[in-house]
Structures are given as structure tokens and as C-alpha cells.
C-alpha positions as CSV (number, residue, x, y, z in Angstrom):
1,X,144.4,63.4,162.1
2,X,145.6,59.7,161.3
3,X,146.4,60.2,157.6
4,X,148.1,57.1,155.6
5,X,149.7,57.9,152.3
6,X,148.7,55.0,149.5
7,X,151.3,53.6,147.4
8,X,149.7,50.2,146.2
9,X,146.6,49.6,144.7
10,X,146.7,46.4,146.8
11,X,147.0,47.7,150.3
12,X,144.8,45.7,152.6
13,X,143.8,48.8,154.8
14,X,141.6,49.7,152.2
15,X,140.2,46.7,150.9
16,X,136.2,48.7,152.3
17,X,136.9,50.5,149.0
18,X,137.6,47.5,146.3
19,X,135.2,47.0,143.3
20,X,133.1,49.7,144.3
21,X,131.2,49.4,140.4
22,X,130.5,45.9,141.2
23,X,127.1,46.0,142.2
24,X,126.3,42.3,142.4
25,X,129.3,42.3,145.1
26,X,128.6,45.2,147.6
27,X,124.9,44.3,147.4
28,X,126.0,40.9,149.2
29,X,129.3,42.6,150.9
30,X,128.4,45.9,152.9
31,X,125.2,44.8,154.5
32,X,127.2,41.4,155.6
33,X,130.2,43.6,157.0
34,X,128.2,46.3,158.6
35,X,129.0,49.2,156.4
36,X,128.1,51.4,153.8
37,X,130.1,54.1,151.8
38,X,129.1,57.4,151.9
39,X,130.6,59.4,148.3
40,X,130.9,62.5,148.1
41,X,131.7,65.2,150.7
42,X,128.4,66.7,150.9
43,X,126.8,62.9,151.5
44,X,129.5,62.1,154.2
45,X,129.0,65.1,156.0
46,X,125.0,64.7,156.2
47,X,125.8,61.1,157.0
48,X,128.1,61.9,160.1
49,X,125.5,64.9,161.1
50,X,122.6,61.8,161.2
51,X,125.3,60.2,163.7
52,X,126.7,57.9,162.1
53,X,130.1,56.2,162.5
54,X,133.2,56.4,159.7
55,X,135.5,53.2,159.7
56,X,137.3,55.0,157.1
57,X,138.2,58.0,154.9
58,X,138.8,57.9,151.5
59,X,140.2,61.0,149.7
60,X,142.7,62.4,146.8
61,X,145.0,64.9,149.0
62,X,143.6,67.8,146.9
63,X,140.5,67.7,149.0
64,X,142.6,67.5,152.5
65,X,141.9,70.6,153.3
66,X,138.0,71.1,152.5
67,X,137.6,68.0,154.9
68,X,140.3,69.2,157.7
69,X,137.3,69.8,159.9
70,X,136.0,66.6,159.5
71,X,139.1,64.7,160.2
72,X,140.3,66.5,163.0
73,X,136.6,65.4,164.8
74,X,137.6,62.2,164.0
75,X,141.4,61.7,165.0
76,X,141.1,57.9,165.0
77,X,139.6,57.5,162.2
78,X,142.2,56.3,159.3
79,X,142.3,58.6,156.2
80,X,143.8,57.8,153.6
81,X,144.9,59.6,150.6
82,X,146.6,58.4,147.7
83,X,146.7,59.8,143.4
84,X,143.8,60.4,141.3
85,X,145.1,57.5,139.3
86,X,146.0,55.1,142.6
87,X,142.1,55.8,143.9
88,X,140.4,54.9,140.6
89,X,142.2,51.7,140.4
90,X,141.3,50.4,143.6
91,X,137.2,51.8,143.5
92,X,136.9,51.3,139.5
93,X,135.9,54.6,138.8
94,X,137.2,58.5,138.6
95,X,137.1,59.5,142.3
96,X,135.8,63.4,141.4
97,X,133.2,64.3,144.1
98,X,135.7,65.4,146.5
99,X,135.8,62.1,149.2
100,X,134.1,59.0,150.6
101,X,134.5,57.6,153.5
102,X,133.2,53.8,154.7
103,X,130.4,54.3,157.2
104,X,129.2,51.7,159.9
105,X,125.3,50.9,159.5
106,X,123.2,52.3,161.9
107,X,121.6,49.3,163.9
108,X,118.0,48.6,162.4
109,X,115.2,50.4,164.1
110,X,111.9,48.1,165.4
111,X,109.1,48.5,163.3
112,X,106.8,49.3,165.7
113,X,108.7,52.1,167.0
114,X,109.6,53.2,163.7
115,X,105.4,53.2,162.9
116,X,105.4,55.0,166.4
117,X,103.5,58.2,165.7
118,X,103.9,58.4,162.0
119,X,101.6,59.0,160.0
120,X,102.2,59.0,156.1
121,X,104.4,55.3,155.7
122,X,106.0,54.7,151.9
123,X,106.3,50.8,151.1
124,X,108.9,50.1,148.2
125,X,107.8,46.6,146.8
126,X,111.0,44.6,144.9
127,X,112.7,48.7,143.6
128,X,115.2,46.9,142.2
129,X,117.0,50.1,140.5
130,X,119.2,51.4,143.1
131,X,118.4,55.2,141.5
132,X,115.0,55.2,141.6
133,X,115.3,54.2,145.3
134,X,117.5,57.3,146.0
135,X,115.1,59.4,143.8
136,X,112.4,58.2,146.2
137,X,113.7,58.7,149.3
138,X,114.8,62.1,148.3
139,X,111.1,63.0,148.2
140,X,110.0,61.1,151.0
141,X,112.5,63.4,153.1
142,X,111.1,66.8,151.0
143,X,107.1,65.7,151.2
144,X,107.0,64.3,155.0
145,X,106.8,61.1,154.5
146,X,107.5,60.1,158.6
147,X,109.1,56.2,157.5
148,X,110.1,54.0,154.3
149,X,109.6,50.2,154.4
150,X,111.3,47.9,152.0
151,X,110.6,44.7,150.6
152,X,112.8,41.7,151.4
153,X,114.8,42.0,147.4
154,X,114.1,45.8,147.3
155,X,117.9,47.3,146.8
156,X,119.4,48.7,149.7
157,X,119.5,52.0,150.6
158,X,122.8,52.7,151.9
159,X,124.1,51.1,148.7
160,X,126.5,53.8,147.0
161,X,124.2,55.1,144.1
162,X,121.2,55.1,146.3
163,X,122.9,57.3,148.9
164,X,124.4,60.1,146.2
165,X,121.1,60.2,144.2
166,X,119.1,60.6,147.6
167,X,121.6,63.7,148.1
168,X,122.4,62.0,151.9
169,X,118.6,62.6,152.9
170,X,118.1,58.6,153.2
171,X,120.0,59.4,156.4
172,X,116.9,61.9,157.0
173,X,113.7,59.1,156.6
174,X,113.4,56.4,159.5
175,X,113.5,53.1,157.0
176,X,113.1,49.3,157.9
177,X,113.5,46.2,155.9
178,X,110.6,44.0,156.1
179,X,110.9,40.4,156.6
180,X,108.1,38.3,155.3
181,X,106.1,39.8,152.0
182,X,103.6,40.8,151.6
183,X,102.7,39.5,154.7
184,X,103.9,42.4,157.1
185,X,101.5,44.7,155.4
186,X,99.2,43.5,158.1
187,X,101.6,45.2,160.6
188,X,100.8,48.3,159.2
189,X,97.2,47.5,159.3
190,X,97.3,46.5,163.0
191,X,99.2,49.8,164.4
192,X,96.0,51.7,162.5
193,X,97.1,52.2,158.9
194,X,95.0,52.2,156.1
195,X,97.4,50.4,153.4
196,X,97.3,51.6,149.4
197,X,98.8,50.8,146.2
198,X,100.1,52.9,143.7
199,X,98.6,51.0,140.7
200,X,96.6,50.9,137.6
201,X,93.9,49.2,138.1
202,X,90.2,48.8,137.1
203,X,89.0,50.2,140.6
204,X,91.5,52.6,141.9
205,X,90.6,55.8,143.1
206,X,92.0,59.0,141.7
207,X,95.0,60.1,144.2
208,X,92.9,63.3,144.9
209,X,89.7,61.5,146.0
210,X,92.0,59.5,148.5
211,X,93.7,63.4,149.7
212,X,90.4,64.3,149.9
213,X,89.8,62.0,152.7
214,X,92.6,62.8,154.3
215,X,93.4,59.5,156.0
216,X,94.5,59.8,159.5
217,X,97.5,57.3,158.4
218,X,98.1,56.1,155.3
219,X,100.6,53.7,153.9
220,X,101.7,54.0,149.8
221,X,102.9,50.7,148.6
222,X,104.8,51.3,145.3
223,X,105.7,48.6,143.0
224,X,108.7,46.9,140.9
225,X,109.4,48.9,137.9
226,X,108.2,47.0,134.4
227,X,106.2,44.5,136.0
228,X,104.5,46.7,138.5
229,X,102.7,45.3,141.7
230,X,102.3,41.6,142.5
231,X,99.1,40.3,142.7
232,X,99.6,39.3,146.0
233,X,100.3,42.2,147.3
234,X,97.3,43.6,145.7
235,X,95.2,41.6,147.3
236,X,96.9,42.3,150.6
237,X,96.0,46.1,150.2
238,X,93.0,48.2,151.7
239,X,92.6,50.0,148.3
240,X,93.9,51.2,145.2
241,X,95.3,54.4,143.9
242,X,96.3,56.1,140.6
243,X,97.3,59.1,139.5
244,X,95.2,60.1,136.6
245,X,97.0,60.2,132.7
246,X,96.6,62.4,130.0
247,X,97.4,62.8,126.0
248,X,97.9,58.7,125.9
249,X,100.4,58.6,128.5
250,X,99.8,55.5,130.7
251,X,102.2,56.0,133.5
252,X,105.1,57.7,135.0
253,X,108.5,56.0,136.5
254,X,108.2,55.0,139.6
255,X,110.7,57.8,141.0
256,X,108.5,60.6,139.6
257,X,104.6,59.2,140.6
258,X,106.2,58.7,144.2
259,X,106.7,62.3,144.5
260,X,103.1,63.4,142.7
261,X,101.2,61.0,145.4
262,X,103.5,61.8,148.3
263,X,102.5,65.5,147.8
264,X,98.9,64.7,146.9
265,X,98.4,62.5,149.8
266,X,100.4,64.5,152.7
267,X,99.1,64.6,155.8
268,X,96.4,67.5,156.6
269,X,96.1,69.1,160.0
């Protein structure tokens, strides 16, 4: 193991870990850099079971020993351990889930491989909410969903609060970031998809008339939360879908309805 003890908050070795609660900053930061931070020991470990590389670990040396394995796989890797106190002043918050560790990104898979024999594709349209993005990818990984797609301003989903909500299973779903919107919907269409959106309106089809057809691939396109789906992208789309409302309740967060039509619209045999 290559363990460094921290003594200032200003140490430069760590500088992966500064300002973690400023969201505005990492948004722009770890994508530029390459990296992402994994919290959590449970995250970390799916993250380095998916393959992926640790620049760095981050730990109080009360949870030295419940990660020994994990450092002594990675004997270059830099841990480093400082006080409870000492880590909350560098991240801006109470370190308490055991560890992070700064991760290098995976490089971004090709879309046409990535569309490559799936056949159920979620599209995440402007998700701005870095929790409901987690949420979703969560049940993407639980309800087969074989790929994610996001929008060019959808938050990322190796941002920090997207990776701990997600429970590590974004490391689990194939994902791309799409260029040009909506315009690479046609993509989908072209490799055989038929493409739908989640959305209320005056001629979508109840999610279970859609199941019911089974689709041999199927792409769900779910839109920004308040505003809902742009009306270019709804006129980009094969079709419509909703998920039909009862005692005066006119729709679900976006989080929830992803998991009701990802299970509603699985793929059949």
C-alpha cells in the first residue's frame, strides 16, 4: 500500500477532492480532467469490479482496514488518510460512508456499438437533477434496460450524487452522451428502433397497449422535470406514451414513471 498521512487541508496531492458540494464546479471539472469520484465503499468497489481505474483513495484511517483488500490490489495507487475533521474541510461535507476514491472515466463507448444488439434503449432529455438521474439508472440496471442515452445538458452520470443514489449500478448500464438534439434520435431510428416518449399528451397510448405489442426494440425518451418534453423532440418521436392516472393525480416524478414503463415495456421473448 502507498498510504500518505494528511496534515493540511491545503495539500496539493489531493486537490481531486476540493469542493466536492460545489456542483456548478465538478460539473465543468471532472469530465474536463477525466475523472469522477466514486463515495462510498460499496460504490468504489462496484466501480473497480466494472474495471475501472482509481487515481486516488480517499479515506478516514478508521476505515483502513475494511478497504485493506482494496489497497493492497492497488499498491500504486495513493491513499490517503487524514481526521474526520481534516477530510470534511477539504470535500465540504462529513465524510461518513466509509471512503471515496477518484476514479478515471472509462473512455466513451460508440453509439453504434453501444445500440449493438440491445434492445430496450432509455433516452434522458435535459434530467437536470443529478438524483433523479441516479434513481433512473438504478432501474434501468434492475428492469433490463440494455443502454442509457443522454442529452447534450442532461447531468452527468458519474457526477458524485448520481453515482451514490444509483447504488454504483451506473457502472452496470452501457450509457453514451449524445451530441446533436434531438437530432440523434434518428440514429436510433436507423439501427431499427421504434423511438417513444414518455409524455402526456392528447394521443399517447396507454404504456400497456405499447407492451402489448411488444416492440422488437424500443427506445423510451423521458423528459426535463417541470417543463416536461420539448416540442421538438416530440415531433422527432415515433409515438407517444403515458402511464395512465388515477384519483386526480396527473403525473409521477420522472425517477418513479421510469421504473413503471421500464417494467411495463421490457422486452418479451
Amino acid at each position: 500500500m502507498t498510504i500518505h498521512y494528511l496534515e493540511s487541508a491545503d495539500d496539493p496531492r489531493v486537490s481531486d477532492y476540493t469542493r466536492l458540494t460545489d456542483v456548478h464546479l465538478r460539473k465543468l471539472r471532472e469530465p474536463a480532467e477525466g475523472m469522477y469520484i466514486a463515495e462510498s465503499s460499496r460504490v468504489l468497489r462496484r466501480a473497480l469490479a466494472a474495471g475501472h481505474q482509481p487515481r486516488s483513495f480517499f479515506l478516514a484511517e478508521k476505515w483502513l482496514e475494511d478497504l485493506r483488500d482494496v489497497l493492497d490490489e492497488h499498491p500504486d495507487v495513493p491513499a490517503f488518510i487524514g481526521k474526520a475533521a481534516l477530510l470534511e474541510e477539504i470535500t465540504g461535507f462529513h465524510l461518513h460512508r466509509g471512503a471515496m476514491a477518484a476514479m478515471h472515466r472509462p473512455a466513451p463507448v460508440p453509439l453504434p456499438e453501444l445500440l449493438a444488439g440491445a434492445r430496450r434503449v432509455a433516452v434522458l432529455e435535459d434530467i437536470v437533477d443529478h438524483t433523479n438521474v441516479g434513481a433512473i439508472f438504478r432501474s434501468a440496471a434492475a428492469l433490463d434496460i440494455d443502454a442509457v442515452l443522454v442529452s447534450p445538458r442532461c447531468g452527468d452520470p458519474l457526477y458524485r450524487r448520481s453515482v451514490r443514489v444509483s447504488m454504483g449500478t451506473v457502472f452496470q448500464v452501457p450509457w453514451a452522451r449524445l451530441d446533436s438534439w434531438p437530432q440523434d434520435l434518428q440514429v436510433l431510428k436507423d439501427h431499427g428502433f421504434e423511438v417513444a416518449a414518455l409524455e402526456l399528451t392528447a394521443d399517447a397510448q396507454d404504456v400497456d397497449v405499447v407492451a402489448a405489442r411488444n416492440p422488437d426494440k424500443l427506445a423510451l425518451v423521458l423528459g426535463t422535470e417541470g417543463a416536461g418534453m420539448s416540442a421538438e423532440t416530440l415531433a422527432a418521436v415515433d409515438l407517444a406514451v403515458k402511464i395512465p392516472m388515477r384519483n386526480g393525480v396527473d403525473s409521477l416524478n420522472v425517477a418513479a414513471a421510469s421504473a413503471v414503463a421500464f417494467w411495463e415495456l421490457r422486452a418479451r421473448a
